[in-house]
Every structure is written in C-alpha cells, then in structure tokens.
TORGUMI-521002 format. One record per residue (C-alpha): y, z, x; residue in one letter. Coordinates in steps of 0.1 Angstrom, whole numbers, padded with zeros to 4 digits, always signed. Example, Ala and Ser with C-alpha at 12.3 -4.5 7.8 and 13.67 -1.06 7.14 Angstrom:
# TORGUMI-521002
-0045+0078+0123A -0011+0071+0137S 
END
This chain:
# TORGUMI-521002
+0212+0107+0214X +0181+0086+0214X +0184+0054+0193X +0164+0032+0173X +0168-0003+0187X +0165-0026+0156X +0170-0065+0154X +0172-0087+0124X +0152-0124+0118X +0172-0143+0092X +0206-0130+0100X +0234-0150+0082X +0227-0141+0047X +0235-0113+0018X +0213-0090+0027X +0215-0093+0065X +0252-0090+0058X +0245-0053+0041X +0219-0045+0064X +0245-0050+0092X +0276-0031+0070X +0250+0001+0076X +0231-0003+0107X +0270-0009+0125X +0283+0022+0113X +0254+0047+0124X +0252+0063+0158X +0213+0063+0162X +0210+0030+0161X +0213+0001+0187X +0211-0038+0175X +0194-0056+0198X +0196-0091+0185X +0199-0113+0150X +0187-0147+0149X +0193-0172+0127X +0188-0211+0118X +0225-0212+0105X +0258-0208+0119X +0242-0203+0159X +0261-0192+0185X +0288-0175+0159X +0300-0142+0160X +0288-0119+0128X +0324-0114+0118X +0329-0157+0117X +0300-0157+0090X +0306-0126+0070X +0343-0115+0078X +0342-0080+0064X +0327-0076+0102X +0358-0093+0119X +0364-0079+0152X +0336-0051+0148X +0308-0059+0169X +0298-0085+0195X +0267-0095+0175X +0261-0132+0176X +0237-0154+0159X +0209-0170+0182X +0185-0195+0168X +0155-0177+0192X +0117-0177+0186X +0108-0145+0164X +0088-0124+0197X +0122-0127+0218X +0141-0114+0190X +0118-0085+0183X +0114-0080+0223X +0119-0043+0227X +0129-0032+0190X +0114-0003+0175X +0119-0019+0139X +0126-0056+0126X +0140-0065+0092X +0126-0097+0079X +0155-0112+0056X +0145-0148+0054X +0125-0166+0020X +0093-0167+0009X +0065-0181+0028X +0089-0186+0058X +0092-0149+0059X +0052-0147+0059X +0049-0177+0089X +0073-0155+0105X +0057-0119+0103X +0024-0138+0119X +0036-0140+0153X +0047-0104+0150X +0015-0088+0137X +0001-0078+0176X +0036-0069+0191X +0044-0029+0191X +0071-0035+0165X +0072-0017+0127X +0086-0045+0104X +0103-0044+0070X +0105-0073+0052X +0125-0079+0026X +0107-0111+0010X +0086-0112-0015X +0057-0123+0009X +0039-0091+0008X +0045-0072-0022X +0018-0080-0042X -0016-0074-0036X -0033-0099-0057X -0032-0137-0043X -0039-0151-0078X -0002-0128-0083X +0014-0145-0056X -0005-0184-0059X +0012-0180-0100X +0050-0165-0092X +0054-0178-0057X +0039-0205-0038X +0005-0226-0041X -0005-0209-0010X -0001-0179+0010X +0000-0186+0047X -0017-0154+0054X -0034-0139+0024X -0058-0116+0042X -0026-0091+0050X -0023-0090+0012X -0022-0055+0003X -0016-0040+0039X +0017-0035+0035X +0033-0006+0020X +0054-0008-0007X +0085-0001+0000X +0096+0022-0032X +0105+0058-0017X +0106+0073-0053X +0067+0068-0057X +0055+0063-0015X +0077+0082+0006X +0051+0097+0023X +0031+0065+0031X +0064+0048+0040X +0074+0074+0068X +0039+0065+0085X +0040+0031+0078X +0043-0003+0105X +0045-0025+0078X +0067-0026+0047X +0073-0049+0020X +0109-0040+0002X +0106-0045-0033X +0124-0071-0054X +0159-0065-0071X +0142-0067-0105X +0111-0048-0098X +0132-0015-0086X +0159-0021-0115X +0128-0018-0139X +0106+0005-0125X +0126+0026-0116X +0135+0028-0151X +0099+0035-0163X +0085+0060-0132X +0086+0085-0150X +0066+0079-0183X +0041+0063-0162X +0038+0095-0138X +0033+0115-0171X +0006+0094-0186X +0029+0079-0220X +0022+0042-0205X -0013+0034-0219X -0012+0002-0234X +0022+0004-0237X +0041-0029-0252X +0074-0032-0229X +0101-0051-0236X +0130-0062-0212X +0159-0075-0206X +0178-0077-0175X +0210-0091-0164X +0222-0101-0129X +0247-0107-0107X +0247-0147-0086X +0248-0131-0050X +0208-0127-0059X +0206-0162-0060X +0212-0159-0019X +0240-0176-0002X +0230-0211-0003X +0248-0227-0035X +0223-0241-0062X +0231-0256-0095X +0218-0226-0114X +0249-0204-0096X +0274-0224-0093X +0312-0210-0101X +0320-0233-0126X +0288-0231-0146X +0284-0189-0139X +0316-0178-0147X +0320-0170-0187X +0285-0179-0189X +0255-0157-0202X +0218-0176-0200X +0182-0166-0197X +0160-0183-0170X +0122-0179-0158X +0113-0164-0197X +0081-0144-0194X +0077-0162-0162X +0100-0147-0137X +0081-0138-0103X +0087-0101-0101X +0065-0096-0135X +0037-0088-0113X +0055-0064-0093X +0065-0048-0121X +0030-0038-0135X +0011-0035-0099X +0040-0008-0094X +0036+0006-0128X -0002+0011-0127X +0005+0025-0098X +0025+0057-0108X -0005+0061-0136X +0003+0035-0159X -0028+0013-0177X -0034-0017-0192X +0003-0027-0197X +0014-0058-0216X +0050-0066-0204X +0075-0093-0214X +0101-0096-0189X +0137-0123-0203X +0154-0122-0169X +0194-0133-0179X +0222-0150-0153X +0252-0131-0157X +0288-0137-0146X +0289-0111-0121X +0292-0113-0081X +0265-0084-0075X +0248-0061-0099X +0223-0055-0122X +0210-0037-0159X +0182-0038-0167X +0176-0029-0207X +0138-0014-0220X +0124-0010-0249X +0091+0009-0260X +0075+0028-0282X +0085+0066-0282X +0058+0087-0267X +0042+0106-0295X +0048+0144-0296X +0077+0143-0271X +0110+0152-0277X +0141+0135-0263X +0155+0165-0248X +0116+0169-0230X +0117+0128-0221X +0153+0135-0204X +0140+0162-0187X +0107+0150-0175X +0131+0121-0160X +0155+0148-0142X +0125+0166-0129X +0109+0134-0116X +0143+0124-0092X +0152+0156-0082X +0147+0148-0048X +0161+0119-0048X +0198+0122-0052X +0210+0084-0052X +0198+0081-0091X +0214+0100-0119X +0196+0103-0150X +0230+0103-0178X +0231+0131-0203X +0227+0119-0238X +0258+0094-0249X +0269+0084-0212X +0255+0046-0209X +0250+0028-0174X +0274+0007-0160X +0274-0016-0136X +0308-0010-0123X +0297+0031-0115X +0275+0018-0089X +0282-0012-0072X +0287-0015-0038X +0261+0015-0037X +0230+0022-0031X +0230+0044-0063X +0213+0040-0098X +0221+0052-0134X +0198+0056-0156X +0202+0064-0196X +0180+0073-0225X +0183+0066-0261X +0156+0071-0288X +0158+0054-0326X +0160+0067-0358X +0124+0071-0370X +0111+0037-0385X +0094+0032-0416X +0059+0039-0405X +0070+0069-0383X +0074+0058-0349X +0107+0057-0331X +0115+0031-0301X +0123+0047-0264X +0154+0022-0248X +0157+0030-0212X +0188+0015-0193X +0190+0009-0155X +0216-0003-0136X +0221-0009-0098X +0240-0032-0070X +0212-0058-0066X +0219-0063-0026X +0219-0029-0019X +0195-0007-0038X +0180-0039-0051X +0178-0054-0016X +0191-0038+0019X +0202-0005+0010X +0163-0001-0002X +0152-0015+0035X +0177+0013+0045X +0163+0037+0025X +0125+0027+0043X +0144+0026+0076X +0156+0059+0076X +0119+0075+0064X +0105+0058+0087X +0125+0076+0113X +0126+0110+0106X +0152+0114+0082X +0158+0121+0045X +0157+0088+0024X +0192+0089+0015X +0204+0099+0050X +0241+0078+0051X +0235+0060+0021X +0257+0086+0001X +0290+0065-0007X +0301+0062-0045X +0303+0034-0062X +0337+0012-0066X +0360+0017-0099X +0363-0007-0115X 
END
C-alpha cells in the first residue's frame, strides 16, 4: 500500500493531539516527524496520554524544511502569525500544507489587520489558499497545495446557513447569533479567561460583535450566494471541555414553507453524511456529537408576527476540535488524497 507521508509543525497541542488520534490509526499513512517548541525530546504518549505506548513519535524542536523534508502533506497547528512566519519557508518546497490557523482564511487584509494582528507577515498569499470547507469547495480542495481550515465558529455557523445562502434567501439578510463553546478552544495553554475555577458553573459572553471569525463568517456566506449581509455574532464561554451550538436567528424566507426549508437543507448535505439535518422537534445536542467529527443541525420557524413575518432559528452543534478543528483538516486531508471526505471519520458520538 502506498502511503502518504505526513508530518506535523506545532505538535503538543489540542488539535495536534486529534490530528494524531486519526492519522495513528490509518494504514495509508506514515508520520514522518512532529516538531514542537514544548515538551522536546518527549514521547507523544508523555504529552497527551490517550497515545501511551502507541507510537514512537517524539517531539523535536527542528527548523520547519527538516520537518517537512519528504512529506507529501504538513499540518500547520501552531497560532496566528507564527503559523504565517512559518508557512514562508515552506512556500517553494514540494509539500501541500493545511493549516489550521487563522493566518490564511480571509482574503481581505483590512479583515485580518481588524480581528487578528496589526500586520500580516505575508499578506500577498492572502486569498491563495483554499478554504478549507468540503460542504461548499470539495472540488477545489482535492486540487489544492494550500489550505486554510476554517475556524471552530465559522463552520459551527455556516454550516448552519449553507443552505439558504446556496438558494438565494440571504439578501440583506439581518442574522443574529449566538454561540456557546467549550474551553479546550481556548488551546492548551491556561489563560485567565479558562481557567477551572472561573469556567466551571459559569456562563459569559466575550469578544461581543467583535469576535475574529465574523469575517469568516460572511466572506464564507457571500460565498455560497449570499449578499450584502449584516451579521451580529455574541460568541459565549461555556462550562464544557469540548463542544459547541451555535443558535441563528433570521427572518423566514418569504414564500417558503418549513417542510420546503427542511428539505432544501436535506438536499443540500446529501452527500455529506457526517451532518444530520433533525426532523421537526428533535433539537441539537452537544452531547450527540462530541468526540465526532459529526454535526446536527435543527430547524424551527415562529408563529407568524404581527406584521406577517415569521423568524427562521437554525441550531448547530459540533465538537469544536474535531469538526471545528482537526477532524476538518482530516476531512481536507483525505480529499486531497483521493478519497471520499468522510473516509474514517465515521465514529458516533459519545452518550452522554
């Protein structure tokens, strides 16, 4: 069997950790190294143990060409801006990348000087990656040598919205969100903002109308046919570990039914069997998917108001390090070599 020989730059965090719970357990593929700035010189299974005894993987702190020497694909799991000094000595190598940063996402530098950093270190690659969504660029991502990986957020939401947006009901569309997640997205370097003793029990908003996957959001909406949309995004900390719901409201599209919204939404992710859209009274839950690299989806339309419209609420839920993070690099990885986007990414979720 001929395999894909895959390393990994930033190595000793969440989503290294889920890259590496996939990429061990498949035949086709060969790790050739991981390097790291933390915890050198240790074996994978000393850093994250659910890998204890598993694999002879260890961490090297190595410049970014010797650890992409001979790979046919690198996954950049590292933060912003480091992620983008990084990628630049890879640019010339023979090497298809998938980053899973937010360095390269956005195609707007005025986008990424707002949400991210004053600077980009190399702006003019702005817009030359492809996005990494298979439900709306399959096709460009099986081609592709460079790939941005959306943002936990971003998929959570649009995801949610594809759809409408593929069927033209997003023109000037108000959207209003909510969206709660889990502290493992706050990486594995403790903060103040995720600490235990201040998460647990605890509900609070952060980044109101300011969070930095907004623009994500509508670049990927406009996108799949959506125009001129104003969006107001109230991003919430939960008390969770890992996962995510996202919760959007809008106005009903006029002259559709519910039973035609539901089903332009089955239609749309028929081929894509990792996202269930609910039948009517079945509500997301974050519990049904964790640990997967599944999403839920659910529909709910208002009694009609007093003027005659009725408001659309469309709720979304997913495991933000996997289908909001590596299990969406997996989903690239395995387009971009030859197989279906789902290809052993089929395990249920884990109740409760």
């Amino acid at each position: 069997m001929k395999k894909t020989k895959v390393s990994i730059i930033g190595g000793s965090g969440y989503l290294a950790a889920e890259l590496l719970r996939n990429l061990l357990s498949r035949e086709d593929v060969e790790i050739l190294r991981v390097s790291s700035k933390d915890h050198i010189g240790k074996n994978i299974g000393e850093v994250n143990r659910s890998f204890w005894g598993l694999s002879e993987v260890i961490l090297e702190d190595i410049p970014p060409c010797e650890c992409a020497a001979g790979a046919d694909i690198v996954f950049l799991a590292m933060p912003h801006v480091v992620t983008a000094q990084v990628a630049m000595e890879l640019f010339d190598l023979d090497v298809r990348i998938i980053d899973l940063s937010g360095d390269f996402r956005l195609k707007d530098l005025n986008d990424y000087t707002q949400y991210y950093a004053d600077q980009h270190p190399c702006p003019e690659r702005l817009g030359s990656f492809v996005y990494g969504m298979p439900e709306l660029y399959a096709q460009q991502i099986k081609t592709a040598k460079h790939v941005a990986n959306p943002g936990c957020f971003a998929t959570c939401i649009a995801t949610s919205l594809l759809p409408l947006a593929n069927a033209g009901h997003m023109h000037k569309s108000a959207v209003r969100i909510v969206a709660l997640t889990g502290s493992s997205g706050s990486g594995v370097h403790p903060q103040m903002g995720n600490h235990h003793a201040v998460r647990t029990n605890n509900l609070k908003a952060y980044k109101v109308f300011n969070h930095q996957h907004t623009p994500e959001i509508v670049q990927t909406l406009t996108a799949a046919g959506a125009s001129e949309v104003k969006l107001d995004f109230v991003p919430v900390s939960a008390p969770l570990s890992r996962g995510m719901m996202s919760i959007t409201q809008l106005d009903m599209p006029v002259g559709v039914s519910e039973d035609e919204l539901r089903l332009m939404y089955e239609d749309y992710y028929q081929s894509f069997p990792l996202i269930s859209v609910l039948p009517k009274g079945v509500a997301p839950e974050v519990v049904a998917i964790k640990n997967s690299a599944r999403i839920e989806i659910g529909i709910d339309v208002s009694e009609m108001h007093s003027d005659g419209s009725k408001t659309l609420c469309v709720t979304s839920v997913l495991d933000n390090l996997i289908k909001g993070g590596a299990g969406q690099a997996m989903q690239n990885f395995n387009l971009m070599t030859g197989h279906d986007n789902n290809y052993k990414l089929d395990p249920l979720g884990m109740w409760p």
